[in-house]
C-alpha positions as CSV (number, residue, x, y, z in Angstrom):
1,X,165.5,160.6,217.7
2,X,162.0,162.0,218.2
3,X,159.5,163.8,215.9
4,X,157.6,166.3,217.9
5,X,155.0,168.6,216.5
6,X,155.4,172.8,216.6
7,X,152.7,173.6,219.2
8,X,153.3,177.3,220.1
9,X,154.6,180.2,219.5
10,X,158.3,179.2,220.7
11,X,158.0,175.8,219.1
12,X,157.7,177.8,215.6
13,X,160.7,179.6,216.3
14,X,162.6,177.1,216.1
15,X,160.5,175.6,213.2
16,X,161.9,178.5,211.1
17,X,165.0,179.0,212.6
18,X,166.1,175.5,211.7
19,X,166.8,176.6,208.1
20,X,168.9,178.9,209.3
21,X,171.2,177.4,210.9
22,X,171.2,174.7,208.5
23,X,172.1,176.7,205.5
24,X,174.9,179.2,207.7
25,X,177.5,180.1,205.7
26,X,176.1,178.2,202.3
27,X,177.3,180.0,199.5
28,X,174.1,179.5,197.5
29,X,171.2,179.3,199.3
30,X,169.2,182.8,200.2
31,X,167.9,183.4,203.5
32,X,164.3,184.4,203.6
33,X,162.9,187.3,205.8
34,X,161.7,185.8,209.4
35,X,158.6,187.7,209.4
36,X,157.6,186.3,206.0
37,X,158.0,183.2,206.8
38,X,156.0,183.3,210.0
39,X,153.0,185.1,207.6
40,X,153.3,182.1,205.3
41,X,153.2,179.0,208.3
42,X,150.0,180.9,210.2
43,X,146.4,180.7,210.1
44,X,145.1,183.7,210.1
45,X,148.0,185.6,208.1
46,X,148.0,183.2,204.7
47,X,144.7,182.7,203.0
48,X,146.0,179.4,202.0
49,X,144.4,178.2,205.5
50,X,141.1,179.4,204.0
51,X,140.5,176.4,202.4
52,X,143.7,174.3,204.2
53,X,145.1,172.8,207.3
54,X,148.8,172.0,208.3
55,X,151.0,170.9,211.0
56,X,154.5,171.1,211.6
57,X,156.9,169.1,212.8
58,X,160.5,168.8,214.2
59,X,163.0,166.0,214.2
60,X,165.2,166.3,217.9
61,X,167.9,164.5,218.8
62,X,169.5,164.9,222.2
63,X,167.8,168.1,222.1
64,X,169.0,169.3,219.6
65,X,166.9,170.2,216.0
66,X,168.1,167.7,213.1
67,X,164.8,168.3,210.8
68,X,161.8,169.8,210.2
69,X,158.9,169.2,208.0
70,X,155.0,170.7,207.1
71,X,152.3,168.6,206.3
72,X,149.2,169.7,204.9
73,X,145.8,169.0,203.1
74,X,143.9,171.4,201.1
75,X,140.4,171.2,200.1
76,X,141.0,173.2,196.8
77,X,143.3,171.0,195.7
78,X,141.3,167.6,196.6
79,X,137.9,169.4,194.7
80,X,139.7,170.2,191.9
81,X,141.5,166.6,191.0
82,X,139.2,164.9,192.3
83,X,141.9,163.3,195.0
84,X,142.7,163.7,198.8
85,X,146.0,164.6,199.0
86,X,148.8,165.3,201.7
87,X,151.6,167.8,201.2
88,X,155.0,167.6,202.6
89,X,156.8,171.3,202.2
90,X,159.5,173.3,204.4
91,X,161.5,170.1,204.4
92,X,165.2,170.0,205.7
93,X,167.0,166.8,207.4
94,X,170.7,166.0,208.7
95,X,170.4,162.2,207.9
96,X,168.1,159.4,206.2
97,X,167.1,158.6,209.5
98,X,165.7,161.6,209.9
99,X,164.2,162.3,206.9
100,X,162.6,159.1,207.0
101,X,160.8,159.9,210.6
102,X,160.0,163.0,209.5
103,X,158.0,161.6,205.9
104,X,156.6,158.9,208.8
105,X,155.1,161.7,210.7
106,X,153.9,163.5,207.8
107,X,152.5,160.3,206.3
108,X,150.6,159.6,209.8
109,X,149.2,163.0,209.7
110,X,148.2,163.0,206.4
111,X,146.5,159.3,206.8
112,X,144.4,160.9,209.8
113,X,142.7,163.5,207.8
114,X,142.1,161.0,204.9
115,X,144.8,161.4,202.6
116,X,145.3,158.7,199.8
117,X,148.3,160.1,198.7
118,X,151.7,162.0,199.8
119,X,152.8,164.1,197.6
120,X,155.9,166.8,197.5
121,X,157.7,169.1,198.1
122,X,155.4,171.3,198.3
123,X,155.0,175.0,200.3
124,X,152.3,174.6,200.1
125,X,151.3,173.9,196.8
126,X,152.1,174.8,193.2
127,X,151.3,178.3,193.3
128,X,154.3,178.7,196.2
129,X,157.6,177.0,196.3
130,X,157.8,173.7,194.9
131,X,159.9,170.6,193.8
132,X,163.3,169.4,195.1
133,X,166.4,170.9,193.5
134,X,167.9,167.7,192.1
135,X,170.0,169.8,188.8
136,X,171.3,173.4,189.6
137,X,173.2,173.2,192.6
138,X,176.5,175.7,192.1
139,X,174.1,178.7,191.7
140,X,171.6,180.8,194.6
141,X,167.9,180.0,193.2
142,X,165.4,182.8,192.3
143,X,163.2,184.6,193.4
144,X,160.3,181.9,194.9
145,X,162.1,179.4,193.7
146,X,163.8,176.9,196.4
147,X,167.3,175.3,197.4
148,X,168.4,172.5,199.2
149,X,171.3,170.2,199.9
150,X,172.2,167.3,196.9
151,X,171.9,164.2,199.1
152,X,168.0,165.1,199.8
153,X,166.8,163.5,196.7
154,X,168.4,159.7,197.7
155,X,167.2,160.3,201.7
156,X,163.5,160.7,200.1
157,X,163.4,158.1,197.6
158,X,165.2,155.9,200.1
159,X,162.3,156.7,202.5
160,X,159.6,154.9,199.4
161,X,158.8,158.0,197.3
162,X,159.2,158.0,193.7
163,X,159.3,160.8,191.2
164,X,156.0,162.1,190.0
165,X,157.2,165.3,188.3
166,X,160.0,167.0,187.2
167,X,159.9,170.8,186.6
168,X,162.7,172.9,184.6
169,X,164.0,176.5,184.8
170,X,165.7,178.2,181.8
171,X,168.0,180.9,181.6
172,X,167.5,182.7,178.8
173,X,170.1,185.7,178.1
174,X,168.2,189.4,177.0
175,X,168.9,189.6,172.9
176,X,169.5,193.4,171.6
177,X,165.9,192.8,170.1
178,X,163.3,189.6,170.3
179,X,164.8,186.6,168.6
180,X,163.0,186.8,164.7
181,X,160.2,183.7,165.4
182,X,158.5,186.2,168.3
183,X,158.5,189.0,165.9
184,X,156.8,187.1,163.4
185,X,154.5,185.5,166.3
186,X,153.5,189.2,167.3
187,X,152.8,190.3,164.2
188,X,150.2,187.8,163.4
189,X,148.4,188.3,166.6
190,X,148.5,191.9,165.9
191,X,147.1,191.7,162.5
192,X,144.8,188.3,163.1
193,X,143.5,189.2,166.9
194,X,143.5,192.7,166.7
195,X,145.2,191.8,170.1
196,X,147.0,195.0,171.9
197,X,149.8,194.8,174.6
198,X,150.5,197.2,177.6
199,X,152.4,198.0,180.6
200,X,150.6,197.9,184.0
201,X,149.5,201.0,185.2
202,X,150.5,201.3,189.0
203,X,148.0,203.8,189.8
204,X,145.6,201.5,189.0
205,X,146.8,198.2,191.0
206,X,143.5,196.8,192.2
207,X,141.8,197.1,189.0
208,X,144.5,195.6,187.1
209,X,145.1,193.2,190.1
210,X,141.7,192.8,188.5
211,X,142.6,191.9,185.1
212,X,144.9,189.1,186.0
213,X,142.1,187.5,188.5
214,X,140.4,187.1,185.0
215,X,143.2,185.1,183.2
216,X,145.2,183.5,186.2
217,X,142.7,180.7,186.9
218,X,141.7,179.8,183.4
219,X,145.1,180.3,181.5
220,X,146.4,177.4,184.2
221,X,143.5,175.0,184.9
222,X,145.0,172.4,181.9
223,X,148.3,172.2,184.0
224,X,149.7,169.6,185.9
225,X,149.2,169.9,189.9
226,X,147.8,173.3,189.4
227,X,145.1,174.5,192.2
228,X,143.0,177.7,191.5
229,X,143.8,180.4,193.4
230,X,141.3,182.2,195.3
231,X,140.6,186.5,195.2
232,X,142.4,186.6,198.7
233,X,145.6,184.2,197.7
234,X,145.9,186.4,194.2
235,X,145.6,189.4,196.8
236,X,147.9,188.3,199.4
237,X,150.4,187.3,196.1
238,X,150.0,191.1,195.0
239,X,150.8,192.9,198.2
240,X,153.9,190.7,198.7
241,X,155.4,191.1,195.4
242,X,154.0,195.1,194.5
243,X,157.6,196.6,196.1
244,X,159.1,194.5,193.9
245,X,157.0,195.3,190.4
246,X,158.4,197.0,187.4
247,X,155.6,198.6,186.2
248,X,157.3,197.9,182.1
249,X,157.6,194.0,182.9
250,X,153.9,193.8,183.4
251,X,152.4,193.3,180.1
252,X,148.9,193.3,179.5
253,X,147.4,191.7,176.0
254,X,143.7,192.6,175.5
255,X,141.4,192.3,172.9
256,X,138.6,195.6,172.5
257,X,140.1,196.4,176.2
258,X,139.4,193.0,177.5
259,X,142.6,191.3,179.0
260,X,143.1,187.9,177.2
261,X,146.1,187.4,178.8
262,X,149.6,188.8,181.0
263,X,153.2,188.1,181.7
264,X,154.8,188.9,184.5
265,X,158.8,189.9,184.8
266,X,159.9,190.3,188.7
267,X,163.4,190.9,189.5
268,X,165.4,188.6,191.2
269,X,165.0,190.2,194.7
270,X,166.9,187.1,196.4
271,X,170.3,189.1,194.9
272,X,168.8,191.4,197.6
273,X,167.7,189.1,200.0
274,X,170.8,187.4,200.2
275,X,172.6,190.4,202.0
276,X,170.0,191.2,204.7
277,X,170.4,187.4,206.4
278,X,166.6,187.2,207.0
279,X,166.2,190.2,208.6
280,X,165.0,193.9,207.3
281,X,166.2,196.0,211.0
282,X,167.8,197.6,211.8
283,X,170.2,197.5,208.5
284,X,168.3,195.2,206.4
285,X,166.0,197.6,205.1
286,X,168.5,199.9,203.7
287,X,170.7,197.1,202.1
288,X,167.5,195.9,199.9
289,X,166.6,199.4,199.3
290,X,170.2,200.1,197.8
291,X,170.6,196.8,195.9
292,X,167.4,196.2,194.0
293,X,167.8,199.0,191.5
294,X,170.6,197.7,190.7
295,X,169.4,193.8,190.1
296,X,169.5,193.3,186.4
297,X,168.4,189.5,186.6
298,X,164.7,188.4,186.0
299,X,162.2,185.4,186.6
300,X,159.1,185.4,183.8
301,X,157.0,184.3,187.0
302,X,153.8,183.8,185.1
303,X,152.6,184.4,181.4
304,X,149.2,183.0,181.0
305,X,146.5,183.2,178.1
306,X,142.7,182.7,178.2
307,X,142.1,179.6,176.9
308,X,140.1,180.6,173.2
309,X,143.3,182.5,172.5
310,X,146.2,180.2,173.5
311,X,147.1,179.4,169.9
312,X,146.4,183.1,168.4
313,X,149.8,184.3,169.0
314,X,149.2,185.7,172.0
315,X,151.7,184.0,173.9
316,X,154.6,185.3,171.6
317,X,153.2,188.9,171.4
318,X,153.8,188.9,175.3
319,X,157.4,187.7,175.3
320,X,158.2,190.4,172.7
321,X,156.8,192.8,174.4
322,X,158.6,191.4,178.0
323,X,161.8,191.1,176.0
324,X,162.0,194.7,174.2
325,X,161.0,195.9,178.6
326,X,164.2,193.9,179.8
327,X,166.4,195.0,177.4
328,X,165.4,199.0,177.5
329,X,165.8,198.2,181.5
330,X,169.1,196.8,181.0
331,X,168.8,193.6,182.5
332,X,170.9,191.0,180.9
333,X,169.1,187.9,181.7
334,X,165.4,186.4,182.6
335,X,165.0,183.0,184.1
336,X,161.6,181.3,182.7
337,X,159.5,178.9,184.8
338,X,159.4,176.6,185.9
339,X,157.6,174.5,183.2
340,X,156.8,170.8,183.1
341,X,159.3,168.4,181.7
342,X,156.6,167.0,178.8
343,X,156.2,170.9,177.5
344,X,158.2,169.9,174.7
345,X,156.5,172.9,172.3
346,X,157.6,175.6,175.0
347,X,160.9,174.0,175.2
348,X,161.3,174.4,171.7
349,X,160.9,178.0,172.0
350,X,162.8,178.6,175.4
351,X,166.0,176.7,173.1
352,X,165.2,178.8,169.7
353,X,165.9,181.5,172.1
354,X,169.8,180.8,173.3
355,X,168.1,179.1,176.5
356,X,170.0,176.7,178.8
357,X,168.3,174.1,181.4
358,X,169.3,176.0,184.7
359,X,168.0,173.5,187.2
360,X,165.4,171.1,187.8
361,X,162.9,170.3,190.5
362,X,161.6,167.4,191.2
363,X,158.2,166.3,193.0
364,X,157.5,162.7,194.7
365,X,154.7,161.0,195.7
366,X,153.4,157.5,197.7
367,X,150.6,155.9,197.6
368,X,149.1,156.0,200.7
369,X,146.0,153.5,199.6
């Protein structure tokens, strides 16, 4: 078995294309579109290589693909925690023996740039796909969320990575109207904060792209792993998920017209993905376009609070709002998170609220000191 790095245009081909064919047939796992993926893994295209480098790399056997694997260090994330970091994402193997080559390489890689520690999955970090699904395996993942085969979790720890942090998704079923404790939650803010929710207004997009610029980084900085995002990430974000936005499952809470703090409701567009096999032509395009009026599944993707406000209320008053949306919409169930497994308080709530643990991700790291 050899590792060999993706140097060119046809080496990347078949740096995507691996998943592909790994996955074929797989009842469960959703096929992303080939021309995103090739945005996400180039300079030039993501913003994420900004501030960030990567390289890729393939495991071959007889000629033949049996792995794959991105490595990558990111000067946001080193500046913010104060550590230098390298990130393995895009991961897929057919054995231990190749998953441990493949961590090798990564590992080597990261070691050459000046990485003290190795740290995933990540793709590339926690703003994108993260974690290793080790709970949740007899259902297709949401939107932005991954999936990947059960024995992946023994290759890697077998390989000399240990758990860092596990990260849980919640399905929580759509109630007639918001469960009692975020009525009473809401109504304190509203009386308290003087705090006012609203739907996004679409004609508007770049100045309320605006308005969550001004929450995003701040509600977050507290949390585990997180990396600020930058104007042109949030950007990139927007223009990738806008087709997708339901203007109602935007809420807005703002204080004398100052946002304070948002959710954010997409629907589960993998339902869509999932019948287009990667590819929007010729057919593609009018599959999705038929199926996602009809999704009635959604992931809370992000509900964040500026921090002088977190324990005003605000929080609740978003989720009722979100709630009374879904259910007017007629979606029958949200999926919230992921969250980290020591949020106990959120947990409470998520469970108050008929939740059930759907999966759970799980991050690793080594020491590379």
């Amino acid at each position: 078995m050899d590792v060999v790095p993706v140097q060119n245009a046809k080496d990347l081909d078949r740096f995507i294309g691996y998943v592909y064919q790994r996955y074929k047939n797989h009842p469960y796992w959703v096929p992303p579109l080939r021309d995103d993926e090739k945005v996400r893994l180039t300079p030039g295209k993501n913003p994420f290589f900004q501030h960030a480098e990567a390289a890729y790399f393939l495991a071959v056997d007889n000629g033949r693909v049996v792995g794959r694997i991105a490595a990558s260090v990111d000067k946001n994330h080193d500046s913010f925690h104060g550590e230098r970091q390298v990130a393995f994402g895009f991961f897929e193997a057919e054995s231990a023996a190749a998953t441990s080559a493949l961590l090798a390489a990564a590992e080597a890689w990261g070691r050459g740039k000046g990485a003290r520690i190795l740290r995933g999955p990540l793709s590339f970090n926690t703003n994108d796909e993260c974690g290793l699904l080790i709970e949740g395996f007899d259902h297709s993942p949401m939107i932005l969320n991954p999936y990947n085969l059960p024995e992946y979790g023994g290759w890697i720890e077998s390989a000399g990575l240990r758990k860092a942090k596990d990260l849980y998704e919640w399905s929580v079923p759509v109630p007639h109207q918001p469960q009692p404790v975020f009525q009473r939650i809401a109504a304190m803010a509203r009386r308290r904060n003087q705090v006012q929710v609203r739907p996004m207004n679409m004609k508007r997009f770049d100045e309320e792209l605006g308005r969550v610029k001004t929450v995003y980084n701040a509600a977050w900085e507290k949390n585990w792993g997180f990396v600020p995002m930058t104007d042109a990430e949030i950007d990139h974000m927007a223009k990738q998920l806008k087709p997708a936005v339901i203007p109602d499952l935007v809420a807005f809470a703002e204080v004398d017209g100052a946002p304070v703090g948002f959710g954010l409701i997409i629907p589960d567009v993998n339902v869509a993905l999932a019948t287009v096999n990667g590819n929007l032509f010729p057919f593609g395009i009018v599959k999705l376009l038929w199926t996602l009026p009809r999704i009635r599944k959604g992931r809370l993707l992000a509900l964040g609070v500026l921090p002088d406000y977190q324990k005003r209320g605000v929080g609740g008053l978003l989720v009722e709002a979100l709630m009374r949306a879904l259910r007017v919409r007629g979606f029958t169930m949200c999926e919230v998170g992921w969250t980290l497994e020591n949020n106990d308080s959120v947990h409470q709530l998520i469970e108050g609220s008929e939740g059930t643990r759907s999966a759970v991700y799980r991050i690793y790291e080594k020491s590379l000191a």
